[in-house]
N, C-alpha and C positions, 0 to 999 in steps of 0.2 A: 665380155672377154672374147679374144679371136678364138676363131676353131678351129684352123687350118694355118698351117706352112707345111709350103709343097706338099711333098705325102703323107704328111703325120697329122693324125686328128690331135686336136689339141685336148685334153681330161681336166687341167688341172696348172696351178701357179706353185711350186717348189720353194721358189726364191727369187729375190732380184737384187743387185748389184749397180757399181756403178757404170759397166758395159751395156746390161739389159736385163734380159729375165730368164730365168731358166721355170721350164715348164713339162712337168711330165704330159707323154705324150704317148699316141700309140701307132705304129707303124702295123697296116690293117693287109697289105704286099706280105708277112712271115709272121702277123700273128706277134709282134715284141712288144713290148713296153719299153720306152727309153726315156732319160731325159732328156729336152731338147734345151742347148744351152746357145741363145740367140745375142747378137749386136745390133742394138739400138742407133740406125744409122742416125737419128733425125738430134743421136746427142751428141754427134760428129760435124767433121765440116772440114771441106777442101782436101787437101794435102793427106792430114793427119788422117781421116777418113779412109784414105786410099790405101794409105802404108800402115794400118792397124789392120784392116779387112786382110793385107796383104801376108800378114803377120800370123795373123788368127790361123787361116790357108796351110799357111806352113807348119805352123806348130801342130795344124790335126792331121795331117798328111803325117808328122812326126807321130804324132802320140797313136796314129793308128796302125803306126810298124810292131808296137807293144802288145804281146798277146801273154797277160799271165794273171795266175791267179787273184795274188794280190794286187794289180793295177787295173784302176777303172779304164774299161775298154773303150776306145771310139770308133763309132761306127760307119757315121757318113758326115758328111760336108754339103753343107749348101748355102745359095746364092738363092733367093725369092723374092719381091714385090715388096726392094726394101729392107729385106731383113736376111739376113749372115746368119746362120746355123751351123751348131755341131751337134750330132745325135752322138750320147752317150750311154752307155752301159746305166740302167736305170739300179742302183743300191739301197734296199729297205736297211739302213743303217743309220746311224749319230755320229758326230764329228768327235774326235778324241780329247778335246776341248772340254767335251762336256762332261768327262770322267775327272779334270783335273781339277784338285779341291785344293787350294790355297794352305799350304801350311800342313799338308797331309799326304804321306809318300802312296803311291799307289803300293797296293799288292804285288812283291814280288815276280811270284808266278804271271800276275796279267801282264807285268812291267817287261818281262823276257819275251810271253808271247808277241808280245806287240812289235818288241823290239827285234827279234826274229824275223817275221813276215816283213817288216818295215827294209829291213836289210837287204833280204833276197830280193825282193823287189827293185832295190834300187841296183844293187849289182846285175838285173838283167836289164835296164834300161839303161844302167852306163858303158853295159857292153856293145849295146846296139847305139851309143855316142849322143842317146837322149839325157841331161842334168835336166831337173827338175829345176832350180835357183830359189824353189818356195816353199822347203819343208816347214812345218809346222802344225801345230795340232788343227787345226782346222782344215786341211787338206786331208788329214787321214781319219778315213770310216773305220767305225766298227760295227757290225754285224749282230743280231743277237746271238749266232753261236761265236763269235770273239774271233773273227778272222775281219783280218785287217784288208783294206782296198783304199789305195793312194790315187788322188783322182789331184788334174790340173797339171800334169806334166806339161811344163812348157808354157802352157796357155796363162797360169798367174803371172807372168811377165809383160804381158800384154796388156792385160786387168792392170795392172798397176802402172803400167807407163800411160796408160787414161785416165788417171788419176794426176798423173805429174805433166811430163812433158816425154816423146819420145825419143830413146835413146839412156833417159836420167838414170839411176842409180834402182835396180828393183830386187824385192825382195820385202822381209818383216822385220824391220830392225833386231828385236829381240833372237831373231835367231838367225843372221845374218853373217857370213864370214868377214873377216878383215879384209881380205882381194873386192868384196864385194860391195863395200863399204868406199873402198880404193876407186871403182869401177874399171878394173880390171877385167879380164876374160875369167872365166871361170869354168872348173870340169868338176869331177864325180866327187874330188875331197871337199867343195863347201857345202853339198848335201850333207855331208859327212858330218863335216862343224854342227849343220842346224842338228843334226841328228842326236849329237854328242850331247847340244841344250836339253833336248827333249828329254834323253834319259838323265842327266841330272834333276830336270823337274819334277820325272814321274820316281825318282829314288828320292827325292828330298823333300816334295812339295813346294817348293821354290826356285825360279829360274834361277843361274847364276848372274844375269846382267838385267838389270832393270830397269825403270824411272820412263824420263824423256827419251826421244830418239837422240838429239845432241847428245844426253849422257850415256843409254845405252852406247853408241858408237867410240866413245870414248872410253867405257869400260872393256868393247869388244876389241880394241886397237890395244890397251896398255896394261890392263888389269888381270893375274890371274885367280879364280874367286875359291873360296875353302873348297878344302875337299868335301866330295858328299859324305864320309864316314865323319866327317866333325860335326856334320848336321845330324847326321843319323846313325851313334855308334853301333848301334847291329849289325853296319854295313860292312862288307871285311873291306881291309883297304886294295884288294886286291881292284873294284870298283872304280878306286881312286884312277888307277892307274890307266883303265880304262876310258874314263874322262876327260881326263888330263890331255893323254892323246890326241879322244876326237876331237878336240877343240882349243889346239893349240895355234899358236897366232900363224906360224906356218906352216905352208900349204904339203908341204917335203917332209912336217915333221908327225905329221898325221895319219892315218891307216893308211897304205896306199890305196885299198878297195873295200868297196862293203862287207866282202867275204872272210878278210883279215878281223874286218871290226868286231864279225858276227861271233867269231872264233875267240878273238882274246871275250869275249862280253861271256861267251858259253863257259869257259875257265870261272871266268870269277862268280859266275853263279854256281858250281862245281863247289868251289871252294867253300860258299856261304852256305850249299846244305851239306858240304861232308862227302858228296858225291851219289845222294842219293838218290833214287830214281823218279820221275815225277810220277805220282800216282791217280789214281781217278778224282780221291778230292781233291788235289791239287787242280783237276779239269775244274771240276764242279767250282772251286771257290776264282777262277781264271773267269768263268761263264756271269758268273754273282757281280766279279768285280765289274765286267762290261753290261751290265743290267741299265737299260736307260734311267737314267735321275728325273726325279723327278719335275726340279729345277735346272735347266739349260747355262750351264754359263755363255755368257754372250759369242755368237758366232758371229763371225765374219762376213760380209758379204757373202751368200751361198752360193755354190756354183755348182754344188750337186744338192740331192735331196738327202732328208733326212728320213727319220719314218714313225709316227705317231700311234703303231702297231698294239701296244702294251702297255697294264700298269705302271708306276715307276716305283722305284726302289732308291734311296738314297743312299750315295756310293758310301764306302765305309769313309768317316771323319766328317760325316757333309755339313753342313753352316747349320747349327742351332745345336744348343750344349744337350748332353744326352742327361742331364743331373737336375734336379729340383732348384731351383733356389732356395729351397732349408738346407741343402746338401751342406753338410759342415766344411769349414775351412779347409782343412784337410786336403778333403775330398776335390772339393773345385779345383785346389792346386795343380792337385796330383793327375787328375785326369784325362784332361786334355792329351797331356804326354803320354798315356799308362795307352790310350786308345790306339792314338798312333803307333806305338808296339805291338799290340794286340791283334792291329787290321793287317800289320806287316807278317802275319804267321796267320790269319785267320779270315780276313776280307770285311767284306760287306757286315756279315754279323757282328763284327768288335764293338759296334753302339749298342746295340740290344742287348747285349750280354753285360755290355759295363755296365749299361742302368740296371738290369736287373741284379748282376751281382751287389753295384752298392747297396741296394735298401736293404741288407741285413749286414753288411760289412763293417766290423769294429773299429780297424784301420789301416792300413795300409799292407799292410803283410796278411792279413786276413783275408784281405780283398784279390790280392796276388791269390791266394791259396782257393778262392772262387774260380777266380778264371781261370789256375793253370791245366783244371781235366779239359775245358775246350780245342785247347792246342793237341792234334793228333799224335803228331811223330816230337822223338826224343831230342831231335836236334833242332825242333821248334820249340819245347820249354825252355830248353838251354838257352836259346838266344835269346827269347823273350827275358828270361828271367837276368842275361846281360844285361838287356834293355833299361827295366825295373831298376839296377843297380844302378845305372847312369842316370838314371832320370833321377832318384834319392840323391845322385853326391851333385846334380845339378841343384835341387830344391834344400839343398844343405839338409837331408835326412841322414840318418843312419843307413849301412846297407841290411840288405833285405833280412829278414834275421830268425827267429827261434820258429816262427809260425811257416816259415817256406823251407825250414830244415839248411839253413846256409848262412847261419849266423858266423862263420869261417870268409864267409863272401864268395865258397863255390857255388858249382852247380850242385843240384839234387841227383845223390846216388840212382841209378837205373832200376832200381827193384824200388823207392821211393814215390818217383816220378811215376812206376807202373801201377803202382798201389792208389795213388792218386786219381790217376787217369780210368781206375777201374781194369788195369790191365789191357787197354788199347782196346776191351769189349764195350758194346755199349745196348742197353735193352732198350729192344723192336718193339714197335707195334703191331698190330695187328695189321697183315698185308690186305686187309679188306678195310679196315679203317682208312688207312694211308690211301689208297687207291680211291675211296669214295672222297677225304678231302683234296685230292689230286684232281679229279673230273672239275668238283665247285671251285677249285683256285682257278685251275684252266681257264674259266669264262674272263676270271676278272684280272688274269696278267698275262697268260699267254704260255708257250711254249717251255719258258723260266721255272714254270708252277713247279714241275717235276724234279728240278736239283733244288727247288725250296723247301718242299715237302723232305726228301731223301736227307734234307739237311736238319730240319727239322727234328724229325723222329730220330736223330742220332746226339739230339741233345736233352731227349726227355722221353720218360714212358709213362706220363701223365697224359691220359686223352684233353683235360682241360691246361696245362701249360703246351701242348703239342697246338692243340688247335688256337691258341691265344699267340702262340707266335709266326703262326701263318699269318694272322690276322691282321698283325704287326705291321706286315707288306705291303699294306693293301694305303692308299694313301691319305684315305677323308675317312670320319668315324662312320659317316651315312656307307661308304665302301665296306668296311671290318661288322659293321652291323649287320649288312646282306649276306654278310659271307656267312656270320654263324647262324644266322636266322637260315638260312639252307641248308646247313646242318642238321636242321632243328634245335638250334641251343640257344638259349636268352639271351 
């Protein structure tokens, strides 16, 4: 491996692409770590050569006017012995790709954080006259405390017209505006568009425009796709309207700025808890749902790094059924959908909690009546328990009935629900326990250990179910082994 460009000692290979490689590196002049993200002159030639190098130049000149939080920073430019470099803001994060699970809406709570920082972000870079032209979930890190950093300002356009021809049509089909698709000029509202996709994907589990890029483009020119509340009746329609919006085929009919978008998006999340206030679980299950997977969905060509820091945890809904195959009929039906409600008020835990609530579950309403103490606050059993009702008149059931106290089809009386729930108290362990399995998680996932543990102990005061669902976390049985056996437990 090379060890040097220019002043950066070389550590290490990140990624490579079809421009070059990106490679962490360390700049030894201030003491940084950076990523160094390079162009492969030797897979260039004549002309094209000249006016991509020329390109690269400009767009880091651009992206290095962007100084904020959320946007990966550029640092320097350079010309070496052959090789085109941009020193990057180095990110111990995962691409937001790899939280997206097919057919399974993210969390709420993570869905707005994300969507927030994504936004400001982009309104301080379209104020300073930089569009991005490449939103999409592989462009945007997440951090393990769940702050967002959008990296590729500018430079994906480059990347991808060395893929084609310079000058062509650039961009990700799927999340593509229709000006863009045109080859049109473009400013802040077709960030906007992709942006719109994004939060349909991460409210639904499902983009709106799919398939082939011939089809995509044809569905992103003519077609406008269900609302996200017909995918996801929890969702208030107020959502709808928010979507609809961003990614409407004109450019005049759209938010005019990120700021507007961020603003009607904050309403309709207003709406969907009642107005309540976001609270520490609310952090804590925001932090769970950005917990790296354990499985990656496929990334992109990298062009930052990612970071191999921690255990993984599998996002709430992730690929393999949480149920037996004895699991009665019933059951299999019912659950897949029941999960996805579940994770939508609850995160990451909604699989662990379903399996364990089915193996004593009768049926259906019993099993409701399992998981509804999980759900903290009142205007999260409520929706869940809308949920429940839709998923029954989807699967041609009855609605929810004698066993969830709503055989009426309402919600559960407030003095019911609090009976249920234990009265929103829940029994502590012992802060010396908690803390000694807090140390032993620590070694084997990292900084996460402490809202796992905190979450833990507030779903049991069983020292043997408390430490058996830490354990859970942990990803290979030889992992969950070490961890009780340092306990001292069989």
């Amino acid at each position: 491996m090379i060890e040097k460009i220019g002043k950066y000692r070389i550590d290490g290979v990140l990624g490579s692409g079809a421009m070059g490689v990106v490679y962490r590196a360390f700049d030894a002049n201030i003491a940084r770590v950076v990523a160094l993200k390079t162009i492969r002159s030797e897979l260039l030639d004549g002309l094209q050569e000249s006016e991509l190098v020329a390109r690269f130049r400009n767009e880091a000149q651009a992206s290095g006017r962007l100084v904020h939080p959320n946007i990966v920073a550029v640092y320097d430019y350079g010309e070496t012995d052959g090789v085109t470099y941009i020193a990057m803001e180095y990110v111990d994060g995962t691409g937001l790709n790899a939280f997206l699970v097919p057919n399974v809406p993210m969390n709420l709570n993570a869905c707005i954080t994300c969507m927030t920082q994504l936004l400001r972000a982009l309104d301080y870079a379209h104020s300073r006259g930089v569009v991005h032209r490449d939103i999409k979930p592989a462009n945007i890190l997440i951090t393990g405390s769940a702050q967002v950093k959008v990296t590729d300002f500018g430079i994906a356009k480059i990347e991808s017209s060395a893929l084609t021809q310079v000058g062509a049509v650039i961009g990700t089909p799927s999340y593509m505006s229709p000006e863009q698709f045109r080859g049109e000029s473009v400013d802040g509202r077709s960030d906007l568009f992709a942006v719109g996709i994004l939060l349909y994907q991460m409210l639904t589990g499902v983009r709106p425009f799919s398939g082939a890029a011939s089809v995509v483009m044809q569905q992103i020119m003519n077609v406008t796709p269900a609302n996200p509340s017909a995918l996801q009746p929890s969702l208030q329609p107020a959502f709808d309207a928010v979507v609809q919006k961003a990614i409407a085929k004109q450019a005049d009919e759209r938010f005019p700025n990120a700021l507007a978008f961020l603003a009607a998006l904050t309403e309709a999340h207003l709406q969907q808890t009642g107005g309540a206030a976001v609270t520490e679980e609310d952090n804590e299950r925001t932090v769970l749902a950005f917990r790296k997977p354990e499985h990656s969905a496929p990334a992109a060509p990298p062009t930052q790094p990612g970071s191999a820091a921690s255990a993984p945890l599998p996002p709430a809904g992730a690929t393999g059924s949480a149920l037996p195959s004895t699991a009665p009929q019933w059951l299999q039906d019912f659950a897949p959908d029941l999960q996805v409600a579940l994770s939508m008020q609850i995160g990451p835990m909604a699989r662990l909690l379903l399996k364990n609530a089915a193996r004593e579950a009768t049926d259906v309403d019993d099993l409701c009546t399992k998981l509804l103490p999980h759900i903290s606050s009142e205007q999260g059993r409520k929706q869940f328990l809308d949920s429940v009702r839709a998923i029954k008149k989807k699967l041609g059931l009855s609605t929810v009935g004698a066993a969830l106290g709503t055989g009426t089809g309402g919600a559960l009386p407030a003095t019911q629900l609090s009976q249920i729930s234990g009265g929103g108290t829940h029994l502590q362990l012992s802060a010396e326990m908690m803390e000694a399995a807090h140390q032993k998680l620590l070694a084997h996932i990292g900084p996460i250990a402490k809202v796992v543990v905190k979450r833990a102990a507030k779903l049991t005061n069983s020292p043997a179910e408390f430490y058996r669902l830490l354990a859970e976390q942990l990803p290979t049985e030889q992992a969950r082994s070490k961890f009780l056996s340092e306990l001292g437990l069989p």
